[in-house]
TORKOLKE-114248 format. One record per residue (C-alpha): residue in one letter; x, y, z. Coordinates in Angstrom, 3 decimals. Each point is the difference from the previous one (the first is absolute). Layout:
REM residues N
<node 'A', <X, Y, Z>>
...
//
This chain:
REM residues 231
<node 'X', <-0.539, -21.282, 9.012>>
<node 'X', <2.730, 0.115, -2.902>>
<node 'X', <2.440, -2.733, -0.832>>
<node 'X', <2.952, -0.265, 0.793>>
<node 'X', <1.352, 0.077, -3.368>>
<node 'X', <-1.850, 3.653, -0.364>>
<node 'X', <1.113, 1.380, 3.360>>
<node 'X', <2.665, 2.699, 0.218>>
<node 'X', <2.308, -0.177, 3.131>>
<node 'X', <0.178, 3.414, 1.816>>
<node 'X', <2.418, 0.647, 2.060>>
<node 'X', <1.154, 1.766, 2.983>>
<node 'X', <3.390, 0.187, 1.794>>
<node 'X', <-0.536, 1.804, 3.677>>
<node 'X', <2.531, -0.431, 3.624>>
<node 'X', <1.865, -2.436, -1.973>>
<node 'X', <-2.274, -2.624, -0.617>>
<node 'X', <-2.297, -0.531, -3.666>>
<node 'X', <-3.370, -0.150, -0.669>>
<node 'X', <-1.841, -1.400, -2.888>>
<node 'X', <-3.653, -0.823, -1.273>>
<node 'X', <-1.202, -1.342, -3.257>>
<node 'X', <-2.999, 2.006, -1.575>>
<node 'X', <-1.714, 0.880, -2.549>>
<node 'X', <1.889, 2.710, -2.619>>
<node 'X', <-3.461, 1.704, -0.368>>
<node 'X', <-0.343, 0.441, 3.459>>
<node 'X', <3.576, 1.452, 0.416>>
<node 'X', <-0.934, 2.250, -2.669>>
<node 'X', <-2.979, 1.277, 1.426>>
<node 'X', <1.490, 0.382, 3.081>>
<node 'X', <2.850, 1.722, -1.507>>
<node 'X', <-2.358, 2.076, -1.678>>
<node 'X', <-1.832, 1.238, 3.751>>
<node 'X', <-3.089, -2.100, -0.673>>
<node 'X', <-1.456, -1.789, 3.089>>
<node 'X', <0.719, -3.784, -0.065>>
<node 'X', <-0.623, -2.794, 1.851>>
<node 'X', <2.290, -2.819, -0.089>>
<node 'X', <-1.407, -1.987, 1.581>>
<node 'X', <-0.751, -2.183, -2.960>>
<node 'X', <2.378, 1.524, -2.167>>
<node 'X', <3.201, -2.176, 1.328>>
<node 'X', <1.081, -3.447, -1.813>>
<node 'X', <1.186, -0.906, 4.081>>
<node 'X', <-1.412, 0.764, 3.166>>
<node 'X', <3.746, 0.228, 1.319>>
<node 'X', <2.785, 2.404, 0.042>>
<node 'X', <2.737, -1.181, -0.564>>
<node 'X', <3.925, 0.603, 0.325>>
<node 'X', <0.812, -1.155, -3.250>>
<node 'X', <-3.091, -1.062, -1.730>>
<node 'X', <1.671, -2.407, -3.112>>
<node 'X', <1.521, -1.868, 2.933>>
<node 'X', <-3.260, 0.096, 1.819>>
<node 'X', <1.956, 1.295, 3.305>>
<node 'X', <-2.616, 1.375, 2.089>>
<node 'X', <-0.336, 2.286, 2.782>>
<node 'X', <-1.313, -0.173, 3.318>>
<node 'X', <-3.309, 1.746, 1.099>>
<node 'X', <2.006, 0.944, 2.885>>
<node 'X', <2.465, 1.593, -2.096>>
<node 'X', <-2.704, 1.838, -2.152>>
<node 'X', <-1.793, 1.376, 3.146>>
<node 'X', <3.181, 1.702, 1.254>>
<node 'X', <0.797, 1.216, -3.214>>
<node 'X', <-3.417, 1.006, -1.113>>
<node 'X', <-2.137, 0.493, 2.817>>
<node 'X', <-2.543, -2.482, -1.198>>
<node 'X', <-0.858, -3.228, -1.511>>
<node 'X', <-2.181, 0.970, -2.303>>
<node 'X', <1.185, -1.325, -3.176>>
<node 'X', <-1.800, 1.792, -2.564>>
<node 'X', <1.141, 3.312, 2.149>>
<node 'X', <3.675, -1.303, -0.046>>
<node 'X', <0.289, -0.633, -3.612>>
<node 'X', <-1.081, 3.312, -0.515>>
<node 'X', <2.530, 1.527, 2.126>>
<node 'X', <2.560, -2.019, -2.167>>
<node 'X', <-1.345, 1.209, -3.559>>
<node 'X', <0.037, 3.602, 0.746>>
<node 'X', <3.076, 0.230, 1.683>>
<node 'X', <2.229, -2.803, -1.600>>
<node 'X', <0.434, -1.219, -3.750>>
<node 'X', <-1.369, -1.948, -2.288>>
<node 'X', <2.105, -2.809, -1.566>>
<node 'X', <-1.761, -1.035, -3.476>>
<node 'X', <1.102, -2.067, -3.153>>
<node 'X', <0.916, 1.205, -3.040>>
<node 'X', <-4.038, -1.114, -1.783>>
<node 'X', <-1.562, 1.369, 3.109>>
<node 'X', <1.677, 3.409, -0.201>>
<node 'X', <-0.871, 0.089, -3.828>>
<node 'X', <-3.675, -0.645, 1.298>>
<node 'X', <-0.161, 2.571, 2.584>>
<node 'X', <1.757, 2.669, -1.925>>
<node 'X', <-2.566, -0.658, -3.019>>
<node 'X', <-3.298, 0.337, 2.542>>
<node 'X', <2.057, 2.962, 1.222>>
<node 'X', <0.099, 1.576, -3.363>>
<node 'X', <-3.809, 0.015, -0.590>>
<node 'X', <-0.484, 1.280, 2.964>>
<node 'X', <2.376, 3.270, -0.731>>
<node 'X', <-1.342, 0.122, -3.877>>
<node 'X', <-3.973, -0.240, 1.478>>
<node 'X', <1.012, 3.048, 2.671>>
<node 'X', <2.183, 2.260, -2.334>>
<node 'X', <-2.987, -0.719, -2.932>>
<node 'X', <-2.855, 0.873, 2.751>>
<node 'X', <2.121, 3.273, 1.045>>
<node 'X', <1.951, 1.278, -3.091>>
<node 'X', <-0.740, 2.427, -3.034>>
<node 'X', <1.786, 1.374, -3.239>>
<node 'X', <0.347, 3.225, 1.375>>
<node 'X', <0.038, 1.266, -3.823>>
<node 'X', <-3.227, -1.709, -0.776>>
<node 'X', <-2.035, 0.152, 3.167>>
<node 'X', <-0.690, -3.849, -0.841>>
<node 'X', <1.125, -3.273, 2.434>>
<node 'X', <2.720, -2.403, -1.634>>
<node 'X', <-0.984, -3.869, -0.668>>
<node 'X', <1.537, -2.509, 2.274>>
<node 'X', <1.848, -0.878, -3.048>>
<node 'X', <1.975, 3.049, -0.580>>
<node 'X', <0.784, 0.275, 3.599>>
<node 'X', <1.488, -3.650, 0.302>>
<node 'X', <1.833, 0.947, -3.471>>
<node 'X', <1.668, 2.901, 1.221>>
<node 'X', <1.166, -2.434, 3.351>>
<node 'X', <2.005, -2.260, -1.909>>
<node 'X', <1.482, 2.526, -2.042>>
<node 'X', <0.915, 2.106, 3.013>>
<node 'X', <0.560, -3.465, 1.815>>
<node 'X', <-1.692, 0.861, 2.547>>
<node 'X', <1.074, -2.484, 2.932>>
<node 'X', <-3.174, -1.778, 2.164>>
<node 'X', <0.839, -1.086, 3.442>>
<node 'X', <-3.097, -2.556, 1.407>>
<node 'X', <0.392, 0.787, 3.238>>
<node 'X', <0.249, 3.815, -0.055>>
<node 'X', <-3.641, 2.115, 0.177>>
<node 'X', <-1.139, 0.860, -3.680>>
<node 'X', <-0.416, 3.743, 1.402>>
<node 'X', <3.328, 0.389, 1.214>>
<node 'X', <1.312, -1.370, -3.996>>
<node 'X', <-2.763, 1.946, -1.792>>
<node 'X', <1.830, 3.153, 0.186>>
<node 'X', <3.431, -0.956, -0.416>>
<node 'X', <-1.427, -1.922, -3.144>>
<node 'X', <-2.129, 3.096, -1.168>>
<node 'X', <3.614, 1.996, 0.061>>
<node 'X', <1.709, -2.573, -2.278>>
<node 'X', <-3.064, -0.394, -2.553>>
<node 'X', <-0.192, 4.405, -0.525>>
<node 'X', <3.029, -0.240, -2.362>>
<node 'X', <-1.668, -2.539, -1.975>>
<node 'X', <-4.011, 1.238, -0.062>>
<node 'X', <-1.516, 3.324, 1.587>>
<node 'X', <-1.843, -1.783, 3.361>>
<node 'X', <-0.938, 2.271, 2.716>>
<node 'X', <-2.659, -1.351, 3.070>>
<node 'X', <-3.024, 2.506, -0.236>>
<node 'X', <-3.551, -0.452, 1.013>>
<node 'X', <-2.798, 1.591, -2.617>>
<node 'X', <-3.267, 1.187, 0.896>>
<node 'X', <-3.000, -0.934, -2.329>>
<node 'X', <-3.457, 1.503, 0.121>>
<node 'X', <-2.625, -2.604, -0.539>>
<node 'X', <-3.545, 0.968, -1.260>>
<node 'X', <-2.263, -3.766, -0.022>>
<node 'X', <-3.809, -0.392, -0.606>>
<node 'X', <-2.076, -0.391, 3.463>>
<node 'X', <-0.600, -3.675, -0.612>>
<node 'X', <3.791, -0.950, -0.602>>
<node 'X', <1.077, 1.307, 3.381>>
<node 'X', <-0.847, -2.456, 2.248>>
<node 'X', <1.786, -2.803, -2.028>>
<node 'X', <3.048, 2.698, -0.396>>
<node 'X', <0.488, 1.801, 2.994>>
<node 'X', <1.975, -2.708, 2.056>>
<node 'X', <2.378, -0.809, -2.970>>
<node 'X', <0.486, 3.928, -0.183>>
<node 'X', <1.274, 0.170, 3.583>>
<node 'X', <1.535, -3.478, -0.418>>
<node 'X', <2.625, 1.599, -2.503>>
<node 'X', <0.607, 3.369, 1.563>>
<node 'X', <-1.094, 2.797, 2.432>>
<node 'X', <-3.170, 1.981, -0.682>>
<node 'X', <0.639, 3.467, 0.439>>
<node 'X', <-3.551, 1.462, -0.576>>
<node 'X', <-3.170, -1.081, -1.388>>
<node 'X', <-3.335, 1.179, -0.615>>
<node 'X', <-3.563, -0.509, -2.215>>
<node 'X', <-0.730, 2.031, -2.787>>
<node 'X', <-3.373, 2.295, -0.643>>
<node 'X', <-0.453, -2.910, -2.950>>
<node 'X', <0.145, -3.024, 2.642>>
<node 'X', <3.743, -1.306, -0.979>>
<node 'X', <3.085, -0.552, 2.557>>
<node 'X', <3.017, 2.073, -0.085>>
<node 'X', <2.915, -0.786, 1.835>>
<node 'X', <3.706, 1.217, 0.104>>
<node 'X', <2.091, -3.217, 0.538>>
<node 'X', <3.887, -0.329, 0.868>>
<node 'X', <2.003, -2.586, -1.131>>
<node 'X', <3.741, -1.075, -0.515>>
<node 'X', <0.713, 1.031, -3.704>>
<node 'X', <0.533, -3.830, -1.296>>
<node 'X', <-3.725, -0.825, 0.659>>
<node 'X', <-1.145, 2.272, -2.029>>
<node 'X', <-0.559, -2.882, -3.033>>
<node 'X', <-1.519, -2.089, 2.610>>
<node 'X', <-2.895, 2.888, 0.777>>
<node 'X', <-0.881, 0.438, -3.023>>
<node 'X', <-0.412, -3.869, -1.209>>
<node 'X', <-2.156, -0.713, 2.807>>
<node 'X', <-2.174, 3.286, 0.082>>
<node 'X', <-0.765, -1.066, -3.750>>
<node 'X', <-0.427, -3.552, 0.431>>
<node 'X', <-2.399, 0.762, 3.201>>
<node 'X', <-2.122, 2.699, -1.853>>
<node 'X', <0.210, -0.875, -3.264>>
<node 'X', <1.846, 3.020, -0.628>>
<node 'X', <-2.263, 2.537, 1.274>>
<node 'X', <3.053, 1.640, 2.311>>
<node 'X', <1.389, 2.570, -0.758>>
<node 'X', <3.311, 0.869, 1.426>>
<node 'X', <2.740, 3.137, -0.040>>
<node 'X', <2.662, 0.903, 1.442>>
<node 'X', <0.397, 2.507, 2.237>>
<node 'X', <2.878, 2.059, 0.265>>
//
């Protein structure tokens, strides 16, 4: 369970009367964010409550009528998703910051220099945010602020979402140790073995792991892979 002291209240206001739970931010976010989560040990309280710094609490009575259960866990849910979130001033500094890796990781996964054909470091990306001051809300889905983001950051660096597709050529005895990374990063589009015994695949990925492929094909085979784009 979290603390108290590390519990967000959410809160939601329905046929007049007010319900709140405390819980844990990181659940809210995830919840927030359309993950599956159960809360059951993510509350600091097993209690709803009408106002929960006065520790007024609410009937089960009134909670059945209202939801149409006692679950707890299944109420609190109901309250994140459709009420609000009431946080302090460090917490939403906290949140917002966890929220911001998570948009830099996506956007650096997804995103190319369209001039260059190459991916942009996390660093550039999370430069060009605080210059366009980019806002981060913790509690809204990184998808649904990725492209509003990617439109402010185009004035400031050329950043388009692309996948790339790279045509892999390993040695027979690297595959097996390569194969499930390969798929792991992207979608294989074809693949076959060559009249000399090597692999050759065409593989699909978003346009910022391209960096990523090629570091671990050379750290796996010792840089025996060879790689090209295909157009």
């Amino acid at each position: 369970m979290v603390k108290v002291d590390d519990a967000v209240i959410a809160r939601w206001e329905t046929q007049g009367s007010r319900f709140e739970v405390l819980v844990d931010p990181e659940a809210v976010q995830d919840l927030k964010d359309g993950k599956s989560v159960d809360l059951a040990d993510k509350l600091a309280l097993d209690q709803v409550f009408k106002d929960a710094k006065k520790g007024d609490k609410i009937s089960e009575e009134h909670l059945e009528r209202t939801f149409h259960t006692r679950n707890l866990a299944e109420i609190a849910r109901q309250i994140v998703l459709k009420g609000e979130v009431q946080v302090t001033t460090e917490q939403r500094h906290k949140l917002q910051e966890a929220k911001r890796r998570q948009i830099v990781a996506t956007i650096a996964r997804n995103a190319m220099n369209p001039q260059t054909g190459a991916p942009h470091p996390p660093a550039r990306i999370e430069a060009a945010m605080t210059e366009a001051k980019v806002h981060i809300d913790p509690f809204h889905p990184v998808d649904a602020q990725v492209q509003e983001i990617l439109a402010k950051l185009r004035p400031i660096i050329p950043i388009r979402f692309d996948v790339v597709k790279v045509r892999v050529r390993l040695p027979a005895q690297h595959y097996p140790r390569v194969i499930g990374e390969l798929k792991g990063l992207g979608r294989l589009l074809e693949e076959s073995w060559l009249p000399n015994g090597s692999w050759s695949g065409v593989l699909e990925i978003p346009a910022g792991v391209q960096t990523e492929l090629y570091e671990k094909l050379n750290a796996r085979t010792k840089g025996a892979a060879e790689t090209a784009l295909v157009k």
